[in-house]
C-alpha atoms as a printed R data frame, in Angstrom:
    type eleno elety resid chain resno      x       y       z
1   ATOM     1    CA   UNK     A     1  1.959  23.899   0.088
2   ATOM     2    CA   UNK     A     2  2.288  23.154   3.776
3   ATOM     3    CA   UNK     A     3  5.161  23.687   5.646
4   ATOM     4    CA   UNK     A     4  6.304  23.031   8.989
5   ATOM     5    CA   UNK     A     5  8.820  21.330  11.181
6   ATOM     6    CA   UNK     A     6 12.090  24.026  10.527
7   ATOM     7    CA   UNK     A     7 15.863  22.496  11.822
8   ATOM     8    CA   UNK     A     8 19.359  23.783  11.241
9   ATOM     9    CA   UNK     A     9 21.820  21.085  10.222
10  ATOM    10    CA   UNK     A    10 25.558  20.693   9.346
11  ATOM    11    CA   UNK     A    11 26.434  17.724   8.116
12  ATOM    12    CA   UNK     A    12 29.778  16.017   7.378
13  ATOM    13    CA   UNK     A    13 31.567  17.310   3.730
14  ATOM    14    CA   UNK     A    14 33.271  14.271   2.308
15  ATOM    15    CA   UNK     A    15 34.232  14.475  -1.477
16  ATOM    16    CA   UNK     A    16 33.988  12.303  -4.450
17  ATOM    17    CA   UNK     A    17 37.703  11.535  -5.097
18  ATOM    18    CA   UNK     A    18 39.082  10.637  -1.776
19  ATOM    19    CA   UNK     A    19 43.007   9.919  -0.979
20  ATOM    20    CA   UNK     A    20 43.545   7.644   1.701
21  ATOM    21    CA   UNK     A    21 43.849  10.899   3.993
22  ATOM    22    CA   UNK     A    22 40.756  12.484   2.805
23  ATOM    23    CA   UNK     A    23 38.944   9.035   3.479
24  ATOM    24    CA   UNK     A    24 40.005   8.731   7.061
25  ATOM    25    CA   UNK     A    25 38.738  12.230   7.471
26  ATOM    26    CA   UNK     A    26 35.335  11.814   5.952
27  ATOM    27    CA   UNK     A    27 35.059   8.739   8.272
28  ATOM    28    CA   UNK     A    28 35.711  10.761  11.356
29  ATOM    29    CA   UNK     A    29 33.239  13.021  10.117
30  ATOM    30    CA   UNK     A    30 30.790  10.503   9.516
31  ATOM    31    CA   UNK     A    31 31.121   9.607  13.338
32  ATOM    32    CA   UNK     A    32 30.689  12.751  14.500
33  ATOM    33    CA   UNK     A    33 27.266  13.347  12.687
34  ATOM    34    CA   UNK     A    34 26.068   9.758  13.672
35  ATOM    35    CA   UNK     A    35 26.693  10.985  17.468
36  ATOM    36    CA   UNK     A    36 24.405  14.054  16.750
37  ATOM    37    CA   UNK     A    37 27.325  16.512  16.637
38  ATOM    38    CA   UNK     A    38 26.994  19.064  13.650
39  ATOM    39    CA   UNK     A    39 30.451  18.677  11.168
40  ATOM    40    CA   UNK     A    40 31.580  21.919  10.262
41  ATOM    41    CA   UNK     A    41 32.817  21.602   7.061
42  ATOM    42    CA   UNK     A    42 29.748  21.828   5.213
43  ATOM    43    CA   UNK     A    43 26.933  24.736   4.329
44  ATOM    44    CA   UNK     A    44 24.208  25.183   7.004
45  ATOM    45    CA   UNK     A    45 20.829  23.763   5.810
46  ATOM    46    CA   UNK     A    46 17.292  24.235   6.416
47  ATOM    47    CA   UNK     A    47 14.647  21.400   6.261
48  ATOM    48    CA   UNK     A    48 10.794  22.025   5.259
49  ATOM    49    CA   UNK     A    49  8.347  19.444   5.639
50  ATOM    50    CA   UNK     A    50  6.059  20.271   2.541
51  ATOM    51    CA   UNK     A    51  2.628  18.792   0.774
52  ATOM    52    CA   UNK     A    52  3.064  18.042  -2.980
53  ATOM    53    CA   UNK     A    53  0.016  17.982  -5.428
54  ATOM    54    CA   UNK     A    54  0.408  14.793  -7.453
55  ATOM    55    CA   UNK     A    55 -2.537  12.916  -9.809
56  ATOM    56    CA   UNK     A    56 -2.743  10.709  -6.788
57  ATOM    57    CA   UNK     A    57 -3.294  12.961  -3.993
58  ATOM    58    CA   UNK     A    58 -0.754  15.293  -1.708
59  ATOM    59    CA   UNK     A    59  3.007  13.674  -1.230
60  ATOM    60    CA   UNK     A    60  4.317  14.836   2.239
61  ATOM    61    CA   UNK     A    61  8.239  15.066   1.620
62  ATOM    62    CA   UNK     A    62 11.262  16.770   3.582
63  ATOM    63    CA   UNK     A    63 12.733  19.612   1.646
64  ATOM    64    CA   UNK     A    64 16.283  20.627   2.514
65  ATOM    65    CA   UNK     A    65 18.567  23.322   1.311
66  ATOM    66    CA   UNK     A    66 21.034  25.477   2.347
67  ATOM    67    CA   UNK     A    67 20.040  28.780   4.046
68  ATOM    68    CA   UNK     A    68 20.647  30.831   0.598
69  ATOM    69    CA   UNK     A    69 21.228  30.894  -2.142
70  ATOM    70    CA   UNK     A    70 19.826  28.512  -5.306
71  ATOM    71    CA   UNK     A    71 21.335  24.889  -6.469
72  ATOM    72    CA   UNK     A    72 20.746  21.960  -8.646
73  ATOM    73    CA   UNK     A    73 18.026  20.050  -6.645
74  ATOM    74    CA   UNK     A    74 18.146  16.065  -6.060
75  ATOM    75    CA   UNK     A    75 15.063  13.938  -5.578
76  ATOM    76    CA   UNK     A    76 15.572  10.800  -3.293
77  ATOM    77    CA   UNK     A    77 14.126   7.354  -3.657
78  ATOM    78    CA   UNK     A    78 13.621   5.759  -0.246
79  ATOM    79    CA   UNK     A    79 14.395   2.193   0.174
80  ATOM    80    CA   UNK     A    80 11.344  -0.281   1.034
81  ATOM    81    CA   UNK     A    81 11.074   0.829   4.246
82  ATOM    82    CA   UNK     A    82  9.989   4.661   2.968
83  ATOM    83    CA   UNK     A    83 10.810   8.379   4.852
84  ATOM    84    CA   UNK     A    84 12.029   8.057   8.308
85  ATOM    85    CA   UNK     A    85 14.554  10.164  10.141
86  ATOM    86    CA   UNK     A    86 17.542   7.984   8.340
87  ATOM    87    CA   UNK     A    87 16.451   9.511   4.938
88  ATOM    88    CA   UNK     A    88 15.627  13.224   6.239
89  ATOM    89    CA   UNK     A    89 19.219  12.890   7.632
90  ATOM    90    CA   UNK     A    90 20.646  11.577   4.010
91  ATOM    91    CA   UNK     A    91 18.637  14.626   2.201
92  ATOM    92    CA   UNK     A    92 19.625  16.839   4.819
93  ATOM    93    CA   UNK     A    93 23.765  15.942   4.659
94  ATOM    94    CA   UNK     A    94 23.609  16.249   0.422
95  ATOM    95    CA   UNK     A    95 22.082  19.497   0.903
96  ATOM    96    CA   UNK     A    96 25.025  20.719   3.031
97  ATOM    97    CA   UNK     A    97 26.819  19.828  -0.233
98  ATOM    98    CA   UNK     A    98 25.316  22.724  -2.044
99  ATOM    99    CA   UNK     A    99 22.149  20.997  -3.000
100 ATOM   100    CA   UNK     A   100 17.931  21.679  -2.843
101 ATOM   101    CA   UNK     A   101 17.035  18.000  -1.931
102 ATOM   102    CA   UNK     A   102 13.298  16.336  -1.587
103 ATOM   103    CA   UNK     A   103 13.125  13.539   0.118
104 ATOM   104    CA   UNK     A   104  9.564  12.746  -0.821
105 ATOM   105    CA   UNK     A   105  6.981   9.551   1.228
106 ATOM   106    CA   UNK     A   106  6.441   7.133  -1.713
107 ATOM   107    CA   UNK     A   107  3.931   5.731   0.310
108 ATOM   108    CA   UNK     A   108  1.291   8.765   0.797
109 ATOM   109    CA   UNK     A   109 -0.609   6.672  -1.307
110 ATOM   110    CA   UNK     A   110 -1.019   4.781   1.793
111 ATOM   111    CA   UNK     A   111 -0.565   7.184   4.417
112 ATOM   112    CA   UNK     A   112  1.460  10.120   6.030
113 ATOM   113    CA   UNK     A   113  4.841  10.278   7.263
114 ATOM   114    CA   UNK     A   114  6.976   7.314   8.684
115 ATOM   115    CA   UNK     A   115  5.200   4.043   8.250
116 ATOM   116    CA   UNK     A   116  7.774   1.135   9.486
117 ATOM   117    CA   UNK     A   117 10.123   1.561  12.039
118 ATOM   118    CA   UNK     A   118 12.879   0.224  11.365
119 ATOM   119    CA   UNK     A   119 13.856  -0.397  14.642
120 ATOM   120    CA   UNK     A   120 11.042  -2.751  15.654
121 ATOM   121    CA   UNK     A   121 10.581  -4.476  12.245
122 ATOM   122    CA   UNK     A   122 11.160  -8.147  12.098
123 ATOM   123    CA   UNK     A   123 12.012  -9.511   9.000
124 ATOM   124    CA   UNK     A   124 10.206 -12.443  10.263
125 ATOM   125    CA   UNK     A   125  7.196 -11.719  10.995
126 ATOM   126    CA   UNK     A   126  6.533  -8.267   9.391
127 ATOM   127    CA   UNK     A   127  7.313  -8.694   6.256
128 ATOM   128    CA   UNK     A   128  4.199  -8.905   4.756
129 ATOM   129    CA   UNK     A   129  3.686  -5.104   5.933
130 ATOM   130    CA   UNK     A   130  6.227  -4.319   2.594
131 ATOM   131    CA   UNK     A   131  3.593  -5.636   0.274
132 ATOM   132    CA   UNK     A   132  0.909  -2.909  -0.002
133 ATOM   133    CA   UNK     A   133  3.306   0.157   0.941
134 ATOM   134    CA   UNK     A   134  5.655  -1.437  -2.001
135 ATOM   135    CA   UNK     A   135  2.685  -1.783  -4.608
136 ATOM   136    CA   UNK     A   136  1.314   1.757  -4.206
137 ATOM   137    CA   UNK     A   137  4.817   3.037  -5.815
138 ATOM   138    CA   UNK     A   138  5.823   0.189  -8.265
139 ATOM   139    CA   UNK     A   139  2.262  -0.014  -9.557
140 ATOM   140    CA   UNK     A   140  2.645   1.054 -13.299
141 ATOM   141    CA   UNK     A   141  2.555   4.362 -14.304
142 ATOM   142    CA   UNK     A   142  2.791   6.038 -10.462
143 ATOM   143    CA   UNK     A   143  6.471   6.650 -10.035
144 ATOM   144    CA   UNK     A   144  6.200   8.872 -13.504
145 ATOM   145    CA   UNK     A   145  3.191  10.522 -11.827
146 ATOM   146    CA   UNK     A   146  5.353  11.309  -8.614
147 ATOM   147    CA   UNK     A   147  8.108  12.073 -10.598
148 ATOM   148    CA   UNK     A   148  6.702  14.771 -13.221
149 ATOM   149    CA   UNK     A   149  4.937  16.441  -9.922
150 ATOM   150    CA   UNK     A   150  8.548  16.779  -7.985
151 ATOM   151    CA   UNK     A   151  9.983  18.237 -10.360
152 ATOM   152    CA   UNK     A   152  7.685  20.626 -11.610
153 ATOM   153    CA   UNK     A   153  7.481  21.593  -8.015
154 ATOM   154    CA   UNK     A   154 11.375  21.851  -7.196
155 ATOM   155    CA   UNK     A   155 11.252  23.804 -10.284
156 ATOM   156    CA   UNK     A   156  9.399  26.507  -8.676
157 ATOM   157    CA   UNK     A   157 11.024  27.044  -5.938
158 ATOM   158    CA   UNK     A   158 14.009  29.788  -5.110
159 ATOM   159    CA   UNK     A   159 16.151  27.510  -3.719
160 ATOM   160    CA   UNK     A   160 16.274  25.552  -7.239
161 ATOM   161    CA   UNK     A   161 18.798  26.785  -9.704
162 ATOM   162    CA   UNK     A   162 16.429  25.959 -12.660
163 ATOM   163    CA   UNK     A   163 19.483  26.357 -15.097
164 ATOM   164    CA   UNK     A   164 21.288  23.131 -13.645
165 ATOM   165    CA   UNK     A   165 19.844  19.668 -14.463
166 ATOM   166    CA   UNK     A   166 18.570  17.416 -11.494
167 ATOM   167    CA   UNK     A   167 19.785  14.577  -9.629
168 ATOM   168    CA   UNK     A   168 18.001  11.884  -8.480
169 ATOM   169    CA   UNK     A   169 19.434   9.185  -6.405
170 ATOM   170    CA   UNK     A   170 17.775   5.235  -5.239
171 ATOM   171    CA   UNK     A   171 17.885   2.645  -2.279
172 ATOM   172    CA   UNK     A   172 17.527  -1.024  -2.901
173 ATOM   173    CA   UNK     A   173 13.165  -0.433  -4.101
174 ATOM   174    CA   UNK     A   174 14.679   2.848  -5.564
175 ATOM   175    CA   UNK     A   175 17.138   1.944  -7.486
176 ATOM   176    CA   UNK     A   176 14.033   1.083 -10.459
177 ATOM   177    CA   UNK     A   177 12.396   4.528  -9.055
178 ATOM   178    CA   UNK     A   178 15.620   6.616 -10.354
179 ATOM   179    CA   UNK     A   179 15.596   4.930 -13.747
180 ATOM   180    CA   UNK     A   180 11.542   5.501 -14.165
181 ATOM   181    CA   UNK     A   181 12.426   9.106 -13.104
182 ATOM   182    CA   UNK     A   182 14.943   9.586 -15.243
183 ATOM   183    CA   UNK     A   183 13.172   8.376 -18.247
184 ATOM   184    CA   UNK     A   184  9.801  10.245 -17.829
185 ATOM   185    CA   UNK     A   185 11.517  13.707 -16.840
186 ATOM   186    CA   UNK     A   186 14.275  13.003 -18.960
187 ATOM   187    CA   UNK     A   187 14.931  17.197 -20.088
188 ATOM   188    CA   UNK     A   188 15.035  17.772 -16.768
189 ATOM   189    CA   UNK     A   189 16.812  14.683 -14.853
190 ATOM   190    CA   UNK     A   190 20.798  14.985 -15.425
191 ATOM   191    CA   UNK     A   191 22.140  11.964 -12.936
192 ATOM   192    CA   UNK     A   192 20.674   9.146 -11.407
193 ATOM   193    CA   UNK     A   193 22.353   6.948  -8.612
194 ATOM   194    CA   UNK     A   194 21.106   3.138  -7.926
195 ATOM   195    CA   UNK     A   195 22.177   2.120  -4.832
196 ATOM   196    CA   UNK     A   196 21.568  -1.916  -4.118
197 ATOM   197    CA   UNK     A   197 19.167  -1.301  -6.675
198 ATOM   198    CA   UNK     A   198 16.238  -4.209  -6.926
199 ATOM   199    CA   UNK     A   199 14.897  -5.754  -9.697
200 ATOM   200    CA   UNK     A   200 16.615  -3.314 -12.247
201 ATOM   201    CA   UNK     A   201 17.073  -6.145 -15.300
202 ATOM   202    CA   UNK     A   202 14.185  -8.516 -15.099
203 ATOM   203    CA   UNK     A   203 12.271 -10.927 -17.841
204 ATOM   204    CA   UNK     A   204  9.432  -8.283 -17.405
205 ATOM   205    CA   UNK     A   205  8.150  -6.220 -20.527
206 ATOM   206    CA   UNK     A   206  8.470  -3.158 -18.493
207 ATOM   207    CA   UNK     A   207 12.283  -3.820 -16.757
208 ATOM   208    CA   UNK     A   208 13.672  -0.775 -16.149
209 ATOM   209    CA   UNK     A   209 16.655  -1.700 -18.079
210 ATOM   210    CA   UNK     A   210 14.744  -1.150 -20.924
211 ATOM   211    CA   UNK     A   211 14.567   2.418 -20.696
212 ATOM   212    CA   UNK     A   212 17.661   2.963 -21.450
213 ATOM   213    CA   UNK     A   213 16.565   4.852 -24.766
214 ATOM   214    CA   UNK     A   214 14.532   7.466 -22.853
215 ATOM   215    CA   UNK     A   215 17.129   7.948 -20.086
216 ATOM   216    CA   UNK     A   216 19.849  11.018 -21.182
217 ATOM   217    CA   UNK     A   217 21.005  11.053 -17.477
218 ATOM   218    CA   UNK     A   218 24.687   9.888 -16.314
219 ATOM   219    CA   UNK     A   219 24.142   6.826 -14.255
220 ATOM   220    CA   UNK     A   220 25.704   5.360 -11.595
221 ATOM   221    CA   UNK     A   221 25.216   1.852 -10.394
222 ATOM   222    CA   UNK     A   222 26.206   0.279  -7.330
223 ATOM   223    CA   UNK     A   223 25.431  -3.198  -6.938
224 ATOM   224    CA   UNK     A   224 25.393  -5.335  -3.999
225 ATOM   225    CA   UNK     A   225 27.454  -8.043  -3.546
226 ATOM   226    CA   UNK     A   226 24.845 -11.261  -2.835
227 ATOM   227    CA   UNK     A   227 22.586  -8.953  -5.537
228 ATOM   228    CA   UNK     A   228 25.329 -10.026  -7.833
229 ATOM   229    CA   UNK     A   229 25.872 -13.993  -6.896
230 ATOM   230    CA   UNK     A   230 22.122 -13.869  -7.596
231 ATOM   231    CA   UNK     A   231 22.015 -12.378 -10.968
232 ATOM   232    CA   UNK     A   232 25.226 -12.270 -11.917
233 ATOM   233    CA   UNK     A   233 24.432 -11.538 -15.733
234 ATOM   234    CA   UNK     A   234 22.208  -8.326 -14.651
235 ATOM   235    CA   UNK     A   235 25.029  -5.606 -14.413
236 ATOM   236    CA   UNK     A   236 26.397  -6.995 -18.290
237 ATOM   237    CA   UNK     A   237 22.486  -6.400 -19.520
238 ATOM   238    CA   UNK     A   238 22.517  -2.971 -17.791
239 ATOM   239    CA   UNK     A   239 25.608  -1.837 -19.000
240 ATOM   240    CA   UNK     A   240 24.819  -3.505 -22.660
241 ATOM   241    CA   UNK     A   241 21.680  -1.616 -22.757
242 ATOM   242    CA   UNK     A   242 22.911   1.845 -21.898
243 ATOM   243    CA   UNK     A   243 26.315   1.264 -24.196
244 ATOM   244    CA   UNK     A   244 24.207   0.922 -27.099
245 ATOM   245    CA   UNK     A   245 22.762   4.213 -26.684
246 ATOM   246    CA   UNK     A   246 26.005   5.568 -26.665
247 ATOM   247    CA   UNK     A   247 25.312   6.438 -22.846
248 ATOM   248    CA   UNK     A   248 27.495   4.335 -20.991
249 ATOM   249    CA   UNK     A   249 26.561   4.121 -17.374
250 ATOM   250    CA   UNK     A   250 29.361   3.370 -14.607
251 ATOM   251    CA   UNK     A   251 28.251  -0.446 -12.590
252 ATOM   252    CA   UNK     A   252 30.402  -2.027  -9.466
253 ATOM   253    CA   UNK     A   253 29.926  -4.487  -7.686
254 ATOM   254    CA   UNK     A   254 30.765  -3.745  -3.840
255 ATOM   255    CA   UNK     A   255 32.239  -6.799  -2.804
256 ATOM   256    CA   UNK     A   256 32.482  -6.656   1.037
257 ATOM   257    CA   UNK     A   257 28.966  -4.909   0.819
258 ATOM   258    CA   UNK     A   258 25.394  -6.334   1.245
259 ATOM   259    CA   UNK     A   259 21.851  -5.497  -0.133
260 ATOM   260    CA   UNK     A   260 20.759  -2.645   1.574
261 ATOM   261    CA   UNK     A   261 24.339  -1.269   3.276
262 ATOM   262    CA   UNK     A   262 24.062   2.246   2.828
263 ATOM   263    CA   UNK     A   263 21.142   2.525   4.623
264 ATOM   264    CA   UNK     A   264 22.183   3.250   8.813
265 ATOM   265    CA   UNK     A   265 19.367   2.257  10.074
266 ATOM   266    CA   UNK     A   266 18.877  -0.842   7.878
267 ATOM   267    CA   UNK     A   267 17.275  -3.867  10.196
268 ATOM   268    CA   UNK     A   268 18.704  -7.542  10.601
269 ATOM   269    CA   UNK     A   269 16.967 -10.395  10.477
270 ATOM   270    CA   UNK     A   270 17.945 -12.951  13.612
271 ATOM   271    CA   UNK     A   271 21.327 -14.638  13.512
272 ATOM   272    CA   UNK     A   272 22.565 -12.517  10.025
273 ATOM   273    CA   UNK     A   273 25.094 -10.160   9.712
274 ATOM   274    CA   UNK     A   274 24.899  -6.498  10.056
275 ATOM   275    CA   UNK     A   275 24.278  -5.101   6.640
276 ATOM   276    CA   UNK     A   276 25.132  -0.796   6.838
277 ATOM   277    CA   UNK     A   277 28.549  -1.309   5.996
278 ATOM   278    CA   UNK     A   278 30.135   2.666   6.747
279 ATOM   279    CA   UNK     A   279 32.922   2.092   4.781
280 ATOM   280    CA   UNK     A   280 31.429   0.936   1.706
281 ATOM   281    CA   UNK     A   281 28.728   3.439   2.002
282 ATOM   282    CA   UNK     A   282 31.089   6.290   2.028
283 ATOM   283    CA   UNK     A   283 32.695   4.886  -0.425
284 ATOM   284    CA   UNK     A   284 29.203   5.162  -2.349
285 ATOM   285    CA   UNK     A   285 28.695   8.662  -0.956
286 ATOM   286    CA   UNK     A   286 32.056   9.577  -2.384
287 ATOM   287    CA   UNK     A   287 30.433   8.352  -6.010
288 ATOM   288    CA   UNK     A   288 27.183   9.925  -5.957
289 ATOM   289    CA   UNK     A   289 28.881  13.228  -5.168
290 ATOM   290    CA   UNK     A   290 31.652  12.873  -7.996
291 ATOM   291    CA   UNK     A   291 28.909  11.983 -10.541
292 ATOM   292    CA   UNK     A   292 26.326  15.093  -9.530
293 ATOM   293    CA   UNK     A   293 29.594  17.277  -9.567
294 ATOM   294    CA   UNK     A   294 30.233  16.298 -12.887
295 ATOM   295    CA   UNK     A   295 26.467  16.051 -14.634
296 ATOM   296    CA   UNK     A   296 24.816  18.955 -12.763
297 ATOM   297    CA   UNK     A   297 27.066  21.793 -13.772
């Protein structure tokens, strides 16, 4: 293992059942942290860039964790557009929750570090770009590679409380990456978050709604709102297939929200909306940490 690149972080503390008081609150936080100015309310955190063995090769990822002490660890899926400084700062604010997050590149198939910018990518003309980062992670067979190698290695570290179950949370292309997780580590994987989750219930042989069997996780499910007018039979097939497991899973539709609105730095093609929605994703913050509360104790 590598390591280098060492920062200090506090990040905002929101919690999972908000009053109307706490939410205002959280949302002030929020601000302050998107302005670069460390909340208080939360533990101080280290982050560790660190080289993971896999079948495949070495997976650079960010590692955070508070500065002692040992906790359930969380593994994050990024969205499409892969690690970048948005999803170091994501892995770095759960950690001030009392969590030992990796934040791993699902591309290092392809290559190190960040690969798009999100700030210069044109849904226009760069989308093609998504195609070849996308299929080195959805390819059969490697996100259960990635995934038996993460936690293996969280479950060596000090900073991992090896008697808690793990989390494992999903943006948009990992929302399908939790539920692969969580079915090939499934001793190990005790909550998994979708987050405008793609392509979880397709026509496909391998849909990841199918593993509902393997999966003994808690899930959560947030689903987008123009997700839904899409395939608007795909969260009743999702929460069919993990109700007759006798593991029902929790599904909402976000109704003011878009695909892709927790993500801050999430780009917008010419003439469309914004989609990062703040209030909606703290809303979805507020989830995730109610449901890792509960199913990593």
């Amino acid at each position: 293992m590598t390591q280098q690149t060492h920062d200090q972080y506090d990040p905002e503390h929101p919690e999972g059942d908000l009053s109307r008081r706490d939410f205002v609150a959280m949302g002030l936080a929020a601000g302050v942290v998107a302005a670069g100015i460390p909340a208080s309310a939360a533990m101080p955190v280290v982050e560790t860039m660190v080289e993971i063995k896999t079948p495949d090769g070495s997976c650079d990822a960010a590692f955070s964790h508070p500065t002692t002490g040992s906790y359930p660890a969380v593994i994050i899926w990024a969205d499409a557009f892969g690690l970048r400084p948005a999803l170091r700062e994501m892995g770095k604010r759960l950690a001030g929750e009392g969590y030992a997050v990796l934040t791993p590149n699902p591309y290092y198939r392809v290559g190190k570090g960040t690969l798009l910018d999100t700030k210069t990518f044109s849904f226009q003309n760069d989308r093609a770009k998504l195609t070849p980062l996308m299929g080195s992670i959805t390819a059969d067979g490697a996100a259960e590679k990635d995934a038996a190698a993460f936690v293996a290695w969280l479950d060596t570290q000090k900073q991992v409380n090896t008697s808690k179950k793990i989390g494992t949370q999903g943006y948009c292309m990992g929302g399908p990456l939790v539920m692969r997780t969580s079915a090939a580590v499934a001793n190990r994987i005790g909550a998994g978050g979708s987050f405008h989750g793609g392509g979880l219930v397709t026509m496909n042989a391998n849909s990841p709604h199918l593993l509902a069997p393997k999966i003994k996780a808690k899930m959560y499910f947030g689903v987008a709102s123009n997700d839904d007018k899409q395939q608007p039979d795909a969260k009743d097939k999702l929460k069919a297939a993990f109700d007759a497991v006798n593991n029902p899973a929790k599904i909402e539709v976000y109704a003011d929200a878009l695909h892709g609105w927790c993500m801050s730095d999430m780009p917008v093609a010419a003439g469309a909306p914004p989609i990062y929605n703040q209030a909606d994703a703290e809303r979805a913050w507020g989830e995730l940490l109610a449901l890792y509360k509960a199913a990593l104790a």
